[in-house]
TIKOLKOL-582706 format. One record per residue (C-alpha): residue in three letters; x, y, z. Coordinates in steps of 0.02 Angstrom, whole numbers. Layout:
% TIKOLKOL-582706
type, x, y, z
ALA, X, Y, Z
...
This chain:
% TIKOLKOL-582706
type, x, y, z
UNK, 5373, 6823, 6421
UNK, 5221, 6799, 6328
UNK, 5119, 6899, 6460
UNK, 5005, 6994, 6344
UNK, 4970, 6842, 6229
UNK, 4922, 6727, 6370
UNK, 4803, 6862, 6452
UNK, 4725, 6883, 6252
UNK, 4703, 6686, 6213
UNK, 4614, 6665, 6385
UNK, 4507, 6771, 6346
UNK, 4477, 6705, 6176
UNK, 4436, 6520, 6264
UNK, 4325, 6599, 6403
UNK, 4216, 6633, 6250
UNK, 4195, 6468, 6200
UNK, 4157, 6395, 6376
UNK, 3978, 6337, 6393
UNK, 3955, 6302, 6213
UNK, 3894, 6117, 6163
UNK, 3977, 6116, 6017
UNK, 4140, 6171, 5900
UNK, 4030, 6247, 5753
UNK, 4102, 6350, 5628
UNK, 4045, 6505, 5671
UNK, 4113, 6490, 5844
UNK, 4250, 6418, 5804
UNK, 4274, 6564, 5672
UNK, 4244, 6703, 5797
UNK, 4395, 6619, 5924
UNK, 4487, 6611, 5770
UNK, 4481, 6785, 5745
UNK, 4521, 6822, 5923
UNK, 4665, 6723, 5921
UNK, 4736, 6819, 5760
UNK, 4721, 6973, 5823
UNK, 4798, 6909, 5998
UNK, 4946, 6841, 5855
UNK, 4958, 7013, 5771
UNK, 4962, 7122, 5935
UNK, 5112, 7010, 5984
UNK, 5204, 7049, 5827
UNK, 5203, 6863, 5746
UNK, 5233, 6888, 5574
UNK, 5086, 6911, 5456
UNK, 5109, 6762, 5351
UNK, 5135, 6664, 5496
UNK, 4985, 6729, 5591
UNK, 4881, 6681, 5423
UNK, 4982, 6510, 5410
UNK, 4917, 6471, 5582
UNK, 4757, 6534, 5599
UNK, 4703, 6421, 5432
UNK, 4767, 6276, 5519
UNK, 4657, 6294, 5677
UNK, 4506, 6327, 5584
UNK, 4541, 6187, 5473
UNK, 4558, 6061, 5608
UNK, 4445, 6154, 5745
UNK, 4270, 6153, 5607
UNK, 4181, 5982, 5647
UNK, 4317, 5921, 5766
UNK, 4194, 5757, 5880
UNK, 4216, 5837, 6050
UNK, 4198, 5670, 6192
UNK, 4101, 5688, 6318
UNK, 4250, 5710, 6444
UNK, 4330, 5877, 6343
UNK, 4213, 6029, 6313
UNK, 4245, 6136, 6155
UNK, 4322, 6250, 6253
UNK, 4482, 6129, 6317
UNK, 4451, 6034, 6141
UNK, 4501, 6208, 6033
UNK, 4636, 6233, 6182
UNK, 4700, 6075, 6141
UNK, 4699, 6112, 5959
UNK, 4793, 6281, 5976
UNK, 4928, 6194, 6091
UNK, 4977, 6065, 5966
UNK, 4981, 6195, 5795
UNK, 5057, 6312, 5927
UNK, 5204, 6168, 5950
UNK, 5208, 6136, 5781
UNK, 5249, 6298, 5748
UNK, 5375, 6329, 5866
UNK, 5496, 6164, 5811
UNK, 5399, 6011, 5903
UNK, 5519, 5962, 6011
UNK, 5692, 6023, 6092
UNK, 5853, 6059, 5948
UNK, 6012, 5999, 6044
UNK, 6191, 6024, 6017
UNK, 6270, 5931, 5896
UNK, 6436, 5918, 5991
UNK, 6478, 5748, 5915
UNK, 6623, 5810, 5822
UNK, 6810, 5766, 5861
UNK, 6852, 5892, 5985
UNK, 6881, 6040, 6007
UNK, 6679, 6049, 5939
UNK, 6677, 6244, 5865
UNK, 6511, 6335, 5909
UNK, 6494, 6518, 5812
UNK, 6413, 6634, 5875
UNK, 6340, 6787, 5766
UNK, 6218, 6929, 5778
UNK, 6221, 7109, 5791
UNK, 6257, 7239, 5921
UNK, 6190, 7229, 6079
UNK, 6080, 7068, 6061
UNK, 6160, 7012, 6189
UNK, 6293, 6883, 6109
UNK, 6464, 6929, 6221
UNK, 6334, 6867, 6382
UNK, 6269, 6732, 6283
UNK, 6430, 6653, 6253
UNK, 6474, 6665, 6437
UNK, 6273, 6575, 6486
UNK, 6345, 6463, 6335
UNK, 6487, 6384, 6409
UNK, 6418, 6374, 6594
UNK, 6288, 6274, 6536
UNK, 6404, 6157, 6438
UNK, 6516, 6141, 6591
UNK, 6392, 6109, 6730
UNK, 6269, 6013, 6622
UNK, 6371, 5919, 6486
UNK, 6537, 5905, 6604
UNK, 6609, 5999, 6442
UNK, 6798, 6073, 6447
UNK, 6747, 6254, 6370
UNK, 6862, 6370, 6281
UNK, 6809, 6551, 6231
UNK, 6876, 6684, 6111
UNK, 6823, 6840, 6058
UNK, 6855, 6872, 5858
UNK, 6767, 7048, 5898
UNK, 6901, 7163, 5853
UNK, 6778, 7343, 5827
UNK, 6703, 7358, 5984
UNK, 6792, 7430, 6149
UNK, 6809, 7336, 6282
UNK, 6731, 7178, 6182
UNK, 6866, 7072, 6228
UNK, 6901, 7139, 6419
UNK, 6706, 7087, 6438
UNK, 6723, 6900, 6365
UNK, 6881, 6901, 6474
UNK, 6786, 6942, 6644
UNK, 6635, 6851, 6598
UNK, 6734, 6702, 6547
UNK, 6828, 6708, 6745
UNK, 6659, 6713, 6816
UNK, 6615, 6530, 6709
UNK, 6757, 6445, 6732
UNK, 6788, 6449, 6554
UNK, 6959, 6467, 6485
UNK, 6981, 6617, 6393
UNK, 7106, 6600, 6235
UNK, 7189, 6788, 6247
UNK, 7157, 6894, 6057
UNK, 7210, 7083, 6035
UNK, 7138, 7206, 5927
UNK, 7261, 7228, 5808
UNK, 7248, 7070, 5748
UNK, 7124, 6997, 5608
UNK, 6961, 6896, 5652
UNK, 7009, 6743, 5546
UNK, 7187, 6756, 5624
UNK, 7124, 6742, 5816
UNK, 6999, 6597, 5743
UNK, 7133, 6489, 5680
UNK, 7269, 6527, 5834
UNK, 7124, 6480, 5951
UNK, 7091, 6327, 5859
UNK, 7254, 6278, 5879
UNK, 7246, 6317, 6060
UNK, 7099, 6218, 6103
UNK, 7147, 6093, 6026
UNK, 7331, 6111, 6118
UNK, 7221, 6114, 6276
UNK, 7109, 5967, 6248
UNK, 6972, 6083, 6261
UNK, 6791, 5985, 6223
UNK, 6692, 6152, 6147
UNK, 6778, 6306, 6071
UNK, 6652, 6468, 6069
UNK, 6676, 6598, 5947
UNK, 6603, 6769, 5997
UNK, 6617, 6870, 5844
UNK, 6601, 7058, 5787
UNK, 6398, 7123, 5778
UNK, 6341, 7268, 5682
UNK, 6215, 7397, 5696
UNK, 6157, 7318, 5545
UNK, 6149, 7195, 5413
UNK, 6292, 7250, 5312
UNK, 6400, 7164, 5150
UNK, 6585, 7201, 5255
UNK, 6492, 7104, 5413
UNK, 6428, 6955, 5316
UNK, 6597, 6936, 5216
UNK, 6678, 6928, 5392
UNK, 6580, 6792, 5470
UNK, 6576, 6697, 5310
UNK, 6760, 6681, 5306
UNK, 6754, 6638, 5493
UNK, 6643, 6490, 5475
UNK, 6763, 6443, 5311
UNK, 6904, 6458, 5421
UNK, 6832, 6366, 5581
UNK, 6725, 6235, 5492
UNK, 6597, 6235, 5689
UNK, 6480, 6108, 5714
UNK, 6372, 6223, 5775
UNK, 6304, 6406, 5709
UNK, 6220, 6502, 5816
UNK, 6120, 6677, 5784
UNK, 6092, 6771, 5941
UNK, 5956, 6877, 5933
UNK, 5845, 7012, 6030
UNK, 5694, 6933, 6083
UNK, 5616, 7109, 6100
UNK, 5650, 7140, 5946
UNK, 5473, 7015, 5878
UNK, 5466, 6993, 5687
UNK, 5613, 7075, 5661
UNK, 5706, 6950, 5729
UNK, 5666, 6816, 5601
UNK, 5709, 6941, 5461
UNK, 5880, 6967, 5526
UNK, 5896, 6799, 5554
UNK, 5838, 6758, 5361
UNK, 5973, 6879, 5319
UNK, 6117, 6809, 5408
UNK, 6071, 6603, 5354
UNK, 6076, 6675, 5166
UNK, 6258, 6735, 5222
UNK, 6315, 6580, 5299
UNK, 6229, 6404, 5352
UNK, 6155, 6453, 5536
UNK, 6110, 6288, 5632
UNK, 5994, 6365, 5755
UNK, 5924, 6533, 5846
UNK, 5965, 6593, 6036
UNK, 5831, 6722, 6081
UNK, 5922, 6846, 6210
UNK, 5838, 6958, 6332
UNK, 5671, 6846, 6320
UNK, 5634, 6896, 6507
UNK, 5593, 7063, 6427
UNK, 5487, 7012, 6279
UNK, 5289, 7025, 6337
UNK, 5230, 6973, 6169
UNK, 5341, 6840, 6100
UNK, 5315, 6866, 5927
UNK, 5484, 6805, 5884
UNK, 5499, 6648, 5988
UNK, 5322, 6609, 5844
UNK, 5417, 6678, 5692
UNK, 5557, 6636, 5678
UNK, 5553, 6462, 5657
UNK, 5419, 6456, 5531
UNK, 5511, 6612, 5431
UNK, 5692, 6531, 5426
UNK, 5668, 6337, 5460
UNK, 5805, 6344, 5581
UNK, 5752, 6296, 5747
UNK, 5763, 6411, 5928
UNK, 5884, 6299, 6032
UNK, 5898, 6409, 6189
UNK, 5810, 6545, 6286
UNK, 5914, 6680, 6377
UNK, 5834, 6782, 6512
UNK, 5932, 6899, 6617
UNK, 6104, 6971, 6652
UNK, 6173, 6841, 6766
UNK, 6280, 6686, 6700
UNK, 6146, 6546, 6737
UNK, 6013, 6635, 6642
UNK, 6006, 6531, 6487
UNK, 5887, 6381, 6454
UNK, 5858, 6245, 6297
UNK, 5703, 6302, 6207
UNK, 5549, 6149, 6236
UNK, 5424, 6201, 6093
UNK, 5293, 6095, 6192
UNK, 5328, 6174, 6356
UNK, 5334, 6345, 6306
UNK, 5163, 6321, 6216
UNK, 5082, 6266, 6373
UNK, 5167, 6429, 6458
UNK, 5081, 6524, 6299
UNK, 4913, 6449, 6366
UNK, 4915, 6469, 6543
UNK, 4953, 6268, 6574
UNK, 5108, 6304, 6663
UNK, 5275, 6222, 6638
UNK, 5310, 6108, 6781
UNK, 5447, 5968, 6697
UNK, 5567, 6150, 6673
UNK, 5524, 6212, 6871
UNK, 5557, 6034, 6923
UNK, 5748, 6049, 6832
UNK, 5760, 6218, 6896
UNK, 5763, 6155, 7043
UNK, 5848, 6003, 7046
UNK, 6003, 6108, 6987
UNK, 5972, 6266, 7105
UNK, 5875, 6224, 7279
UNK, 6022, 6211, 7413
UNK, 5981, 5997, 7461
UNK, 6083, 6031, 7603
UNK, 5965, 6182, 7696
UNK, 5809, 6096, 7646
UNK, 5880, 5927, 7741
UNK, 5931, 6057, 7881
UNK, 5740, 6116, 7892
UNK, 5662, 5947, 7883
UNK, 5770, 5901, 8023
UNK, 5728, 6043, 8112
UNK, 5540, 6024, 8093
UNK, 5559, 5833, 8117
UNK, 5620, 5883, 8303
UNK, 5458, 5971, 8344
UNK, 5570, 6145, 8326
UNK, 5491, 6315, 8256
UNK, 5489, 6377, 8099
UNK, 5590, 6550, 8119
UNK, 5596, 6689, 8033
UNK, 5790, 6623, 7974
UNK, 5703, 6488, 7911
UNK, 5565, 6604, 7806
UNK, 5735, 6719, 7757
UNK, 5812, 6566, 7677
UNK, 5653, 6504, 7581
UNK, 5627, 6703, 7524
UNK, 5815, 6649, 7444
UNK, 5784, 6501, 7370
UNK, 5643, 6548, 7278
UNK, 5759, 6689, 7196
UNK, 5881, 6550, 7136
UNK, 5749, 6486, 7046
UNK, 5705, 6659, 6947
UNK, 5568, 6738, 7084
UNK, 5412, 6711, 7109
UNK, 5340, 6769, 6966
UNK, 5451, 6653, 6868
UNK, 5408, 6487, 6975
UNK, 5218, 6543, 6960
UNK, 5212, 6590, 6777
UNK, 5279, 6369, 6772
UNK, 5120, 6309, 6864
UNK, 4974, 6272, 6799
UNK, 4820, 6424, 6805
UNK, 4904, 6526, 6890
UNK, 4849, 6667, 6755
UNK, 4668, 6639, 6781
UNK, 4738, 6721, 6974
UNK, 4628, 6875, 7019
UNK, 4738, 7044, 7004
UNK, 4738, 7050, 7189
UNK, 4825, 6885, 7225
UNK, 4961, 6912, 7082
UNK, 5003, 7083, 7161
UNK, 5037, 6986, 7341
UNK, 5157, 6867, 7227
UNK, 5243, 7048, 7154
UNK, 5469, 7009, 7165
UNK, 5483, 7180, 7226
UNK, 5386, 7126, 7399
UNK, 5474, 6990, 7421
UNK, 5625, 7090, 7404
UNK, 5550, 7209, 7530
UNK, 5501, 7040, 7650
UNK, 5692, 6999, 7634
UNK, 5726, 7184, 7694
UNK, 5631, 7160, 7823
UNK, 5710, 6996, 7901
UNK, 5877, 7066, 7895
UNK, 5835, 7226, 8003
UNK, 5791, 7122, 8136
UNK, 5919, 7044, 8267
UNK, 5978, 6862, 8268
UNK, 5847, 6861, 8432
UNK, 5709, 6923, 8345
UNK, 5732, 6811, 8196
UNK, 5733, 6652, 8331
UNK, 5572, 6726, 8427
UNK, 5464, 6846, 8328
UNK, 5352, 6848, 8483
UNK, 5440, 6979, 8585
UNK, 5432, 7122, 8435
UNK, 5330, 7243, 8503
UNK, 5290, 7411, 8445
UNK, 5464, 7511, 8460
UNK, 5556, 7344, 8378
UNK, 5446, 7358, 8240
UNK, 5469, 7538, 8210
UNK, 5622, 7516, 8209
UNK, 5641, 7383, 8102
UNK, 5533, 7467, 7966
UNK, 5637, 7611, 7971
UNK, 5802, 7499, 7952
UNK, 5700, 7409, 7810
UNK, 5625, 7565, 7700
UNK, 5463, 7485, 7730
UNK, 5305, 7510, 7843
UNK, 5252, 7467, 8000
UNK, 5093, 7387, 7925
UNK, 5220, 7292, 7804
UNK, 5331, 7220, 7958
UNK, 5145, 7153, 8025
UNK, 5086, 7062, 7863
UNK, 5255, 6985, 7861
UNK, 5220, 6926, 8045
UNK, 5046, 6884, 8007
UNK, 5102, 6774, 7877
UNK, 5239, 6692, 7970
UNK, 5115, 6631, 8095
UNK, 5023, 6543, 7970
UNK, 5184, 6448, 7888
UNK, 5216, 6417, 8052
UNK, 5046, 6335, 8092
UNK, 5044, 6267, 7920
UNK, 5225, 6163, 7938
UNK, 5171, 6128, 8130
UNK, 5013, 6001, 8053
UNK, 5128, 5933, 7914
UNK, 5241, 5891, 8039
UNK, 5107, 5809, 8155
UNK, 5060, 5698, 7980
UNK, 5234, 5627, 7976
UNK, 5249, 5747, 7807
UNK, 5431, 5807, 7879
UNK, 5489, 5597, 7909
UNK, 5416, 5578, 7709
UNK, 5518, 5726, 7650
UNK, 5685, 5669, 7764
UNK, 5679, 5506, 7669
UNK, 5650, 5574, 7500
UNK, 5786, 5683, 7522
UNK, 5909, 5557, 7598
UNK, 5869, 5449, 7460
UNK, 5899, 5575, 7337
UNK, 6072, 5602, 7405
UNK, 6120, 5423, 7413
UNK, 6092, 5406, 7215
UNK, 6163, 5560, 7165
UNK, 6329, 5506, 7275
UNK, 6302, 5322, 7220
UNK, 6299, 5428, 7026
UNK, 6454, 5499, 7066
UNK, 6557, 5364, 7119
UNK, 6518, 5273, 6978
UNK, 6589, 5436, 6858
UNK, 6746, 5413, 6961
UNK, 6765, 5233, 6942
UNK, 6734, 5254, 6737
């Protein structure tokens, strides 16, 4: 996300490196760069006019200290209006209410909502400890409630059952009733989408949320979509009171003109971010953090809860052991690192977190490309258990046949070996530093809180 904006903006503060000062005719011709960068990512015009005064405003005679150049100083100014812009700081839940706390969900067709409900309630149960209950009030669309169904198995959400034949406000209030029968902490509506905005659609919700009285209201919408997804979004808050915006499918949006509209168009803030078709692929929006993703300063606070939540503790204690005993690092070992860094979203997602890595030349971001590491993966499985253990002995007719078993090319199966050697040297002198003994403590002591953590939820 925000790929082509990040690659315009740096541009846009290259320009301004070497200069002594923030004058106003530099600082007018980077304000023009960074409108058009705005426009090309389909940010609303108002908004792009909105923001663009406010830079200038604040960028013309800004003091510059001797420690910031004008360049980092207008950086810094475009990061904070960029913030601003975006909501400041991260919406929460309000899930205070007596349970069962109703969330609604609304939004047209194929934004993505039925998934979103399922990303909903994983997150609530893994990361609030909620008791989730789902229901789908979609009685128009085939299959809508067979999805919700399967999706809700795959959670570990309890599914309340609903039929087409009967009403949407009927299911609402009969699942209401259930939750609150099953002592459920969060009750999520999935309701019927449209192709578009239409009276019959709006009436619908409107006597859901009259019905259901939720705590929460939540418009799911295309992030792909840009602009046009803070017009819908106006539409459906004149309908009914929405409490906040989930941008779907953001994975696929290179521009991001709607995670910068539609805040400033409807006043309601962006709460979560969902990227992907799998269950876990849904994140609370950080207006801050996402702005320093914008400008190429990385995102390291969300890669460090990534993978808190994700990295398998107990292989990385398993390697640290291993390399603590003076043993190899294998090509099992590389195989299992190759699938860790897919938990957390791939390499391009962990990279697009730290900080520069835009500024990378072509070449080096087309070494970090998902689809070779994919192919590395390939790779590792064609080989035997034996060859995994002692890459030495693959010689010429192993690795021919291993590229064929792979799809890849011989030349491929070497760089993969070349590479290998040098993790291997690389973990052999971080061993010899007493690096490995640093990690195996961390890590011990890590466990040791979060068990000491969960004793104490037992004994409460």
């Amino acid at each position: 996300m925000f790929d082509s904006l990040s690659d315009r903006l740096a541009q846009t503060f290259r320009g301004l490196a070497g200069k002594a000062h923030l004058t106003e005719e530099n600082v007018g011709a980077s304000v023009r760069e960074v409108r058009m960068a705005l426009l090309e990512a389909d940010v609303a015009l108002e908004v792009v006019r909105s923001f663009t005064g406010e830079v200038q405003r604040k960028a013309v005679g800004r003091t510059v200290t001797s420690a910031v150049n004008p360049g980092e100083a207008f950086v810094g100014i475009v990061r904070d209006e960029l913030t601003a812009l975006m909501g400041e700081a991260n919406d929460a839940l309000d899930l205070s209410a007596a349970p069962p706390a109703v969330v609604l969900m609304a939004g047209l067709q194929g934004s993505g909502k039925t998934t979103t409900v399922a990303k909903l309630a994983r997150l609530l149960k893994e990361r609030g400890k909620k008791k989730v209950a789902v229901v789908s009030a979609d009685v128009y669309r085939p299959a809508a409630i067979d999805q919700l169904h399967a999706l809700a198995d795959e959670v570990g959400a309890r599914f309340i059952v609903s039929a087409a034949d009967e009403t949407p406000v009927a299911i609402a209030e009969r699942a209401l009733s259930d939750a609150r029968a099953g002592f459920d902490d969060v009750l999520i509506v999935d309701t019927a989408g449209r192709l578009a905005v239409d009276e019959e659609m709006m009436a619908e919700i409107a006597a859901l949320h009259a019905a259901l009285g939720p705590v929460e209201t939540l418009f799911v919408v295309d992030a792909m979509t840009g602009q046009d997804a803070a017009v819908t979004a106006k539409a459906f808050d004149r309908a009914l009171p929405l409490t906040g915006v989930v941008l779907a499918k953001a994975d696929g949006d290179a521009r991001g003109g709607a995670a910068m509209s539609v805040r400033a168009l409807t006043g309601k803030p962006i709460k979560f971010l969902g990227t992907g078709e799998k269950t876990d692929g849904l994140e609370p929006f950080h207006p801050e953090r996402i702005a320093s993703r914008i400008l190429g300063m990385g995102d390291v606070l969300t890669l460090i809860e990534e993978a808190e939540r994700k990295v398998d503790k107990t292989q990385a204690r398993r390697l640290v052991r291993k390399m603590g005993r003076g043993q190899k690092f294998d090509l099992e070992d590389l195989r299992e690192q190759l699938r860790q860094m897919a938990n957390l979203g791939g390499m391009e997602s962990m990279l697009e977190k730290l900080p520069g890595m835009n500024q990378l030349p072509a070449s080096a971001q087309a070494g970090m490309d998902p689809g070779r590491m994919r192919r590395m993966e390939a790779i590792i499985d064609s080989m035997t258990p034996q060859e995994r253990r002692y890459p030495e002995i693959l010689n010429g007719s192993r690795k021919r046949r291993i590229s064929l078993g792979s799809g890849t090319r011989i030349q491929e199966v070497n760089r993969l070996l070349k590479e290998h050697r040098q993790m291997q040297r690389t973990m052999k002198k971080v061993t010899r530093k007493g690096g490995m003994q640093k990690m195996m403590r961390a890590l011990n002591a890590q466990g040791q809180a979060q068990r000491s953590a969960g004793r104490g939820r037992r004994r409460r």
